[in-house]
C-alpha positions in Angstrom: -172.1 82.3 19.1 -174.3 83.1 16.0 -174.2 79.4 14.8 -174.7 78.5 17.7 -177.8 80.3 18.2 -179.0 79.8 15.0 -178.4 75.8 15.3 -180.7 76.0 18.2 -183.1 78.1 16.4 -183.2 75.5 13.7 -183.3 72.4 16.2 -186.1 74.6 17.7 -188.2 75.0 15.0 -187.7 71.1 13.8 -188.8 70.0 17.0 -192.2 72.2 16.3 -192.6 70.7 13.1 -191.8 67.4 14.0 -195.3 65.5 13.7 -196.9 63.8 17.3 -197.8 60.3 17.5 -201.0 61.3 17.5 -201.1 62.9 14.5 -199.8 60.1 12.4 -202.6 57.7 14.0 -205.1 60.0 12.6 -203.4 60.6 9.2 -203.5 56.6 9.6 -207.1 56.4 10.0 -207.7 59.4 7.9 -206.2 58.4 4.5 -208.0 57.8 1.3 -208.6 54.2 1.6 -211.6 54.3 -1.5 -215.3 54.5 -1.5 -218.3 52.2 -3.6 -215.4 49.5 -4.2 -215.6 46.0 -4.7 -213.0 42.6 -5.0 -212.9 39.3 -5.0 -211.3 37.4 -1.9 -208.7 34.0 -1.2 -209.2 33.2 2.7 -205.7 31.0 2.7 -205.7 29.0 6.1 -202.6 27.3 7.3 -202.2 25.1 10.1 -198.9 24.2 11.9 -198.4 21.3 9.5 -198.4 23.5 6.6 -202.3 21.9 5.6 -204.0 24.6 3.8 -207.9 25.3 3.2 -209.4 27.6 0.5 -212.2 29.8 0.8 -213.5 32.3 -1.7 -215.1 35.3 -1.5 -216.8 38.7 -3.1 -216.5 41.7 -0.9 -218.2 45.1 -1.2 -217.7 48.8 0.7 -219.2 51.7 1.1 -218.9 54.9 2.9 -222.0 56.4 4.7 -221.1 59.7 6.0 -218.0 58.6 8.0 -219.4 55.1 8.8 -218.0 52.5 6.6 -219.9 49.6 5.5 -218.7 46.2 4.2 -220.4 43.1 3.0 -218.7 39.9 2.3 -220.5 36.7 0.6 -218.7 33.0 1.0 -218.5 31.4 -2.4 -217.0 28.1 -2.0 -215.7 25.6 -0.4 -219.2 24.2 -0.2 -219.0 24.0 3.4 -219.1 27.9 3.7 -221.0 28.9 0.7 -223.6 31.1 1.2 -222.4 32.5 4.3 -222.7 36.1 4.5 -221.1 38.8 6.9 -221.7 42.4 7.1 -220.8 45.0 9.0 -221.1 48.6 10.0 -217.8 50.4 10.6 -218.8 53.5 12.8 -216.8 56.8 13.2 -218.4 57.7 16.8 -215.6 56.2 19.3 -218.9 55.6 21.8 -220.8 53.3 18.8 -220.1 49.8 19.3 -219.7 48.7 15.6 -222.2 46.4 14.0 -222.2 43.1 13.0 -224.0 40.2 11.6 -223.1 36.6 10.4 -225.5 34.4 8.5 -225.3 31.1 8.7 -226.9 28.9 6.2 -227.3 25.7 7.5 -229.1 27.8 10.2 -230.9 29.7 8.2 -230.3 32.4 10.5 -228.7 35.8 10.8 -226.4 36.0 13.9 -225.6 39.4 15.2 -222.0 39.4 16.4 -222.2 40.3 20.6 -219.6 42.7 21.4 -218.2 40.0 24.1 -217.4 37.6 21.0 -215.4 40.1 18.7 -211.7 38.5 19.7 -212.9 35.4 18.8 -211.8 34.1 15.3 -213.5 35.3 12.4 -214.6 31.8 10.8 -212.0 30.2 12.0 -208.7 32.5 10.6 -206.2 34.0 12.7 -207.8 37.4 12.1 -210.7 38.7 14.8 -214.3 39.8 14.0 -212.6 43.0 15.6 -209.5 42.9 12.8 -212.5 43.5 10.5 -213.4 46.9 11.2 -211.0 49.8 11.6 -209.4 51.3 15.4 -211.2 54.3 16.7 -208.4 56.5 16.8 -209.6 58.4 20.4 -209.6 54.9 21.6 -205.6 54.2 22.1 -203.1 56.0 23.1 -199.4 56.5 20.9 -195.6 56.3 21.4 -193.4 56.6 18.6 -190.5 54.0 19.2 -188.2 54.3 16.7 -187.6 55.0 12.9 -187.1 51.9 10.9 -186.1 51.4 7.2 -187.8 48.4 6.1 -188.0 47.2 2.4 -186.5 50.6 1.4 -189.2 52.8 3.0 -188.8 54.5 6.7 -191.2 53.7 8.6 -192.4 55.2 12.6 -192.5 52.1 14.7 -195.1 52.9 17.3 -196.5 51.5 20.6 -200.3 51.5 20.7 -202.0 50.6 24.1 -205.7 50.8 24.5 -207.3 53.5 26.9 -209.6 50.8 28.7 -210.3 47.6 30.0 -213.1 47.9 27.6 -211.2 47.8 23.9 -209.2 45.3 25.5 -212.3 43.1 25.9 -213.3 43.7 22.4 -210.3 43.9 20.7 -208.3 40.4 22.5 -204.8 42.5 22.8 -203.3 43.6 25.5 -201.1 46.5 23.1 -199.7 46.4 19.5 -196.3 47.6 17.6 -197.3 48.9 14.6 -194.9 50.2 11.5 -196.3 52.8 9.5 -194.7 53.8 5.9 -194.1 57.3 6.4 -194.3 58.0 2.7 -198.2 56.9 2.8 -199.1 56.4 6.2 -199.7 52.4 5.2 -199.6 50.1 8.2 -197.5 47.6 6.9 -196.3 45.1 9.7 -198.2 44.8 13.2 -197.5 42.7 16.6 -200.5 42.3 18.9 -200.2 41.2 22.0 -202.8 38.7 22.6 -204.8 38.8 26.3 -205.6 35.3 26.5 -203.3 31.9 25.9 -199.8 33.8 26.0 -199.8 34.4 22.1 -198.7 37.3 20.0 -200.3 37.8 16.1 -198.0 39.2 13.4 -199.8 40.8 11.0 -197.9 41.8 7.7 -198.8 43.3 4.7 -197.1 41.7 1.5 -198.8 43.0 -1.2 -199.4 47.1 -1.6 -201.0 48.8 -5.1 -201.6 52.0 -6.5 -205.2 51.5 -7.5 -206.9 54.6 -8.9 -204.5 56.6 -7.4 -205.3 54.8 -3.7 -202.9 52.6 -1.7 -204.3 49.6 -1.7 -203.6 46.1 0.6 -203.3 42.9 -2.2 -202.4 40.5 0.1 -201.4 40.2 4.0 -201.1 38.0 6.6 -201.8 36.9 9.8 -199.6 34.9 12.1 -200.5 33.4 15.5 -197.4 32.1 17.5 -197.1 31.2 20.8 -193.3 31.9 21.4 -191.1 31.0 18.6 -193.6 28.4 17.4 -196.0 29.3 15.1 -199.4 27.3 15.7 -201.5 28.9 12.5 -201.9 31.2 10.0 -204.1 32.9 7.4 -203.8 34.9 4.3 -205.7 37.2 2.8 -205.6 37.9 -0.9 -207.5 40.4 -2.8 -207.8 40.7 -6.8 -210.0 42.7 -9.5 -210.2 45.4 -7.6 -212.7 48.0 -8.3 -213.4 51.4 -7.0 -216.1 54.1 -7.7 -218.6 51.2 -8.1 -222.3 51.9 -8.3 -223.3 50.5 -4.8 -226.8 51.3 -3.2 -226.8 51.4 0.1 -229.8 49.4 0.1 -227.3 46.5 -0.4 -225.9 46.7 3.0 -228.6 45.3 5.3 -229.4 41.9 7.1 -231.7 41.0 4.2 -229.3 41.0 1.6 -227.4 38.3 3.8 -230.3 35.4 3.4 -231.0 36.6 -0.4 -227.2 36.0 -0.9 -225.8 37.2 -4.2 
């Protein structure tokens, strides 16, 4: 009777400890993820033939408060160079993020409508939503299940947006996300796409210690529409740099038509 009672003591008091799938979407969204950094940037864009195109890029971040800025320039192909993209990464779950495209050829700075943000970003499989961050208060969370993969245990969770509104913005219907319980990295993702019948794999396949922060080297996007996989694009990140001296002065529309 006493080990029994003190088993359910103990099952008791694991259950109270046990963390919420709420709480590991905020530890998510609340890790150190580095301030003032900068990199440089391969946009690798497959199509279903295996034909790839190049693009490079120099990328800069900020934090402002609990806003995160970003600022990405286009260096080459020539096709894209010059082309600029910045955008303001707000805390406030009622703030629409910002963002702004300039176009060269145009000689004009676009700002990105909230209506457009599933669309592709420059023609990759990621969004001009992917680019910013989830507002946690925005979803709602199920833990799944408790995968090993690659030798680290991961929470598989189901994420479903709250409204009609995120799904507008955002393209997906709900996503599957695995989380690295040791670091609270999201490391693989399946997002239901609204339109077209299409799901998106995202997977990360490069992760660093850099300065002491867990750090994304390279990942992927993969757009299939059942088993058949129609594109895909890569990102890869090098010379990573944080605790750069970055005003925020850099950060505005103007700095997209002066370029670097």
């Amino acid at each position: 009777m006493i080990l029994k009672t003190l088993l359910i003591a103990s099952l008791t008091l694991s259950s109270l400890l046990a963390i919420t799938a709420e709480e590991i979407a905020q530890k998510v969204h609340d890790r150190d993820d580095g301030d003032n950094s900068t990199s440089k940037m391969k946009m690798i864009m497959t199509d279903k033939s295996g034909n790839t195109r190049v693009r490079d890029l120099q990328t800069f971040t900020k934090d402002k408060g609990e806003d995160k800025l970003k600022l990405m320039f286009f260096l080459s192909p020539a096709d894209v160079a010059n082309t600029a993209f910045l955008t303001y990464d707000y805390e406030d779950s009622n703030a629409d993020d910002d963002q702004w495209l300039y176009l060269p050829e145009l000689q004009k700075v676009k700002r990105i409508a909230s209506s457009d943000k599933s669309s592709s970003f420059m023609g990759s499989d990621f969004t001009y939503s992917d680019m910013t961050s989830r507002n946690v208060q925005d979803y709602t969370y199920k833990i799944m299940k408790e995968p090993t993969i690659k030798g680290h245990k991961t929470w598989q969770m189901l994420v479903t947006p709250k409204s009609e509104k995120t799904i507008e913005e955002t393209g997906y219907t709900k996503s599957i996300v695995f989380i690295r319980q040791d670091n609270f990295v999201i490391i693989q993702a399946l997002n239901y796409i609204k339109a077209g019948n299409k799901l998106k794999y995202m997977m990360v396949k490069g992760l660093e210690k850099i300065d002491g922060i867990w750090t994304a080297t390279q990942m992927q996007m993969t757009t299939k529409k059942g088993k058949k996989t129609l594109h895909k694009t890569t990102f890869e990140f090098s010379d990573i740099k944080y605790n750069q001296n970055l005003d925020e002065s850099l950060f505005t529309t103007r700095s997209l038509e002066k370029g670097l």
